[in-house]
N, C-alpha and C positions, 0 to 999 in steps of 0.2 A: 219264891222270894228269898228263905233260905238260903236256899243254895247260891243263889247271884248274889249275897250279901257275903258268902263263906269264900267264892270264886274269887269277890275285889280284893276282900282281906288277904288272900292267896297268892295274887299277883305280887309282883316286887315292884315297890314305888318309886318313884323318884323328884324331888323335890328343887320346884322351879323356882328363882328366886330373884330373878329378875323382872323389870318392867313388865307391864301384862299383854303386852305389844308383842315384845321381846320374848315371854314367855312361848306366846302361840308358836311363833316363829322356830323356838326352837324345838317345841312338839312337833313340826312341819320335820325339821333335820335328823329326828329322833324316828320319827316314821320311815324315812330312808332306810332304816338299819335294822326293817321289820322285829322290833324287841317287843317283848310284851310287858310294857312296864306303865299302873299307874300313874296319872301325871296329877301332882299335889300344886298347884298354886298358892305361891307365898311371897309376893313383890314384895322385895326389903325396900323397894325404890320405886320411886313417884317424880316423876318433874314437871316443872309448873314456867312455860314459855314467857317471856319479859318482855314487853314492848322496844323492839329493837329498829332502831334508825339507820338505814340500809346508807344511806349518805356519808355516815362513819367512813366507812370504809374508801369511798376517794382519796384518802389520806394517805392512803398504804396500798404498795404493788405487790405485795404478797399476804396470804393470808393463811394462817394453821389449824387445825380442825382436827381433835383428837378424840372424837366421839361420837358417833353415826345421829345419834340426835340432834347435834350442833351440826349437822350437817344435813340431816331431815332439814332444816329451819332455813337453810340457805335455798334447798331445790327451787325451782322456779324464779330465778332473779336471774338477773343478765348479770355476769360478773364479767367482769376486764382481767381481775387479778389473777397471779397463778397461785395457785391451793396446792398445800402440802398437808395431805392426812395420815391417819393411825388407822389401818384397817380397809381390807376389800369392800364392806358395803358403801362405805364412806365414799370410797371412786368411783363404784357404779354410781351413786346418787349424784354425783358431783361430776362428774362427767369429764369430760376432755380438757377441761382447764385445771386438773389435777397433775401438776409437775413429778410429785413423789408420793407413793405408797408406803410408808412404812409398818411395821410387825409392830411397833411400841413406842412410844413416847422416847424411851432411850436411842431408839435406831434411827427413829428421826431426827433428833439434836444431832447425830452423828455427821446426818448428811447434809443437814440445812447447814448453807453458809453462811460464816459468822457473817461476812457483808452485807447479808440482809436483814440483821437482825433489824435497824432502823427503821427499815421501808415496813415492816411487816406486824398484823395485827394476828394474836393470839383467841378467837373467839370459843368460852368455854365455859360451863357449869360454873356454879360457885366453890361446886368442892373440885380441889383436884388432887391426886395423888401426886405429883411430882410437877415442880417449876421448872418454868422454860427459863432460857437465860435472861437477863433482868431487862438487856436492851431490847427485848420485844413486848410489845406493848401488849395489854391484853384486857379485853371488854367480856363481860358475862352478860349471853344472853338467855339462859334460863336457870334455874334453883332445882339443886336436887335436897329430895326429903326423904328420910328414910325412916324406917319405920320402927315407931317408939314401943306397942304395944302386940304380941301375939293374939291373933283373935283364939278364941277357945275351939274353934271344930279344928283349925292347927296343932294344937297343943296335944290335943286328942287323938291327931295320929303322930305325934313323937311320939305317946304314949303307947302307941299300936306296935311302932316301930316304922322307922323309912330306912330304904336300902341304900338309896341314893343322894345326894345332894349336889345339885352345880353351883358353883362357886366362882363369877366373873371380876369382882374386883374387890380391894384391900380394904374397902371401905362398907361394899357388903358383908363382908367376912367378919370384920370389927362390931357390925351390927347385928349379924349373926350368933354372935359368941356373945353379946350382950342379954341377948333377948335369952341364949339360951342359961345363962348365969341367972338371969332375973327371973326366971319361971321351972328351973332345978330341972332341966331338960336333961343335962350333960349324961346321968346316967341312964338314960334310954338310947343312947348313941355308939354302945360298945360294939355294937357289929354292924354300923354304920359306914358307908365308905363315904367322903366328899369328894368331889373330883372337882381341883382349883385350875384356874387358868393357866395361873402360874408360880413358880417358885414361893416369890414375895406372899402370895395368897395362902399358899401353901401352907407358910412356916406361920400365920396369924391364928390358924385353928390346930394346928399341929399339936400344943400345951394341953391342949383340950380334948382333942379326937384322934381317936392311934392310930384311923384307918382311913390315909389320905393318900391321893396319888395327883398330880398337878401336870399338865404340856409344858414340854421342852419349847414351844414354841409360841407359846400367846396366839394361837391361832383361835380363832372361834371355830371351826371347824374341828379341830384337833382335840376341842374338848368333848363334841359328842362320841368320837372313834373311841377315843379313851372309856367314856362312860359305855360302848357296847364293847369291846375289849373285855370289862369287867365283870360286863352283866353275864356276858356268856361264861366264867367260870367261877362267878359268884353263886 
């Protein structure tokens, strides 16, 4: 018992921080790239689905989708309209009536034409990091909650030390650096690496944590290569 107690301590962790959906998920991505790295579970985020009136949407010939969950929530409906998403899982789930793929919220407003903005409904969390332009209309159909308090067998292994941390959005990150201000974590993080999505994510823990590295590309994909990139010369 020892020794399996000394081996897990031994191993290099890394700290999931995402949905606990979304978690397993990327323990699946992270097995691809046979690492040997503890997996710490610690959803900053929770959402909570809203009674959504599918009839809405006859109003509008196109519809925007910047979040694989708000797009979980559509699968199985017969939609007419063409969908413009943020993200590869988002179009497999979404199927053939997905007109454009975009890398980000940014690349999308790029490409979406302003002509549509009237016809066109924005469905999305409550929270979002960046407005779409004001002519599109936008309904929330579920509430994200993020998490107020660290539970303590958490706290306890900042205290052990973690190697790793992923880091998918500006608003986990924000919560992130909260919880760890509120429970005096910061200084067990000096030889911590985070590995953010992106830039934006980046630069919210950067103040705080010296040892950051973020995707040139917003890819979900691109955040695991990064994190085995590191581990092998970490």
């Amino acid at each position: 018992m020892l020794f399996i107690l000394e081996y897990k301590y031994c191993m290099k962790s890394v700290l999931l921080t995402r949905h606990i959906e979304e978690n397993n998920e990327t323990i699946k991505e992270i097995s691809k790239y046979n690492l040997d790295l503890r997996d710490i579970h610690c959803p900053l985020i929770k959402y909570k689905t809203l009674d959504f009136n599918i009839d809405i949407l006859d109003n509008y010939s196109n519809i925007i989708i910047t979040s694989k969950y708000a797009a979980s929530i559509l699968t199985g409906h017969n939609l007419k309209q063409d969908i413009w998403v943020v993200g590869s899982k988002s179009k497999r789930l979404l199927g053939k009536k997905v007109m454009y793929t975009a890398k980000n919220v940014e690349d999308l407003i790029k490409h979406f034409p302003p002509d549509l903005y009237e016809q066109t409904i924005y469905l999305s969390s409550n929270e979002i990091t960046q407005d779409l332009p004001s002519k599109i209309a936008r309904h929330i159909i579920y509430n994200v909650e993020y998490l107020n308090e660290l539970p303590v067998s958490i706290i306890k292994e900042f205290n052990n030390n973690i190697d790793f941390i992923l880091l998918y959005s500006q608003n986990s990150a924000r919560t992130l650096v909260k919880l760890l201000l509120q429970n005096n974590l910061l200084e067990y993080l000096q030889d911590s690496l985070v590995v953010a999505i992106s830039l934006k994510v980046a630069n919210i823990v950067r103040p705080f944590i010296k040892n950051v590295v973020y995707c040139d590309d917003q890819n979900l994909n691109d955040i695991i290569k990064l994190l085995s990139e590191n581990a092998q010369i970490r």
